[in-house]
N, C-alpha and C positions, 0 to 999 in steps of 0.2 A: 504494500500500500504506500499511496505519496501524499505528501501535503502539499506540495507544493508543481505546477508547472509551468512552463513558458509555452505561450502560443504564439507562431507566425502566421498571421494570416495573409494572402497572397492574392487574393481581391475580395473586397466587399459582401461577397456573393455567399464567402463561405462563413464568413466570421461567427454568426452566431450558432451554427452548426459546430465548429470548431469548440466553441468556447463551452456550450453546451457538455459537449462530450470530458473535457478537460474537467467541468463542474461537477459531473457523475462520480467522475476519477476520484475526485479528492473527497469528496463526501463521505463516502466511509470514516476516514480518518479523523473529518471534523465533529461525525457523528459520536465516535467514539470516545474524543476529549472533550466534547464537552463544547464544541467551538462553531463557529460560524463559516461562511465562507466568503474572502475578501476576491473581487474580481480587480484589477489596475490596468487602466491603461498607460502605456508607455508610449506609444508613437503611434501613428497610425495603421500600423502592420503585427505591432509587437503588446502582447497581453500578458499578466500574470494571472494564476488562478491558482488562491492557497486558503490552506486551513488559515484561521486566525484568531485568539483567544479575544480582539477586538469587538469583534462579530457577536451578538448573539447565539447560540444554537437553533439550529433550524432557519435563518438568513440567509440570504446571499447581499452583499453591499458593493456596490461597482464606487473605484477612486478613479480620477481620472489626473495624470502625469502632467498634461502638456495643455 
């Protein structure tokens, strides 16, 4: 299991499909601490999606970088 991943997204078209899947991924893990899940944007191609003790349980919260 991860907390943590990087997404590149490589047009528009896919991103929320991308991000979605990455958000499944890490759930587990947030579920399991106790934690929420923090989404960041970093640029326009480039995303994080992790556990985060910040977060709620049962959340998702989008930051945005730029």
């Amino acid at each position: 299991m991860t907390n943590h991943i990087t997404v590149s997204v490589p047009h528009a078209g896919v991103r929320d499909s991308l991000l979605s899947a990455a958000e499944e991924t890490v759930r587990p893990v947030a579920q399991a601490n106790g934690h929420g899940i923090l989404v960041t944007r970093h640029s326009h191609t480039h995303y994080s999606v992790a556990a985060s003790p910040a977060v709620p349980a049962g959340e998702t919260h989008e930051a945005c970088l730029i």
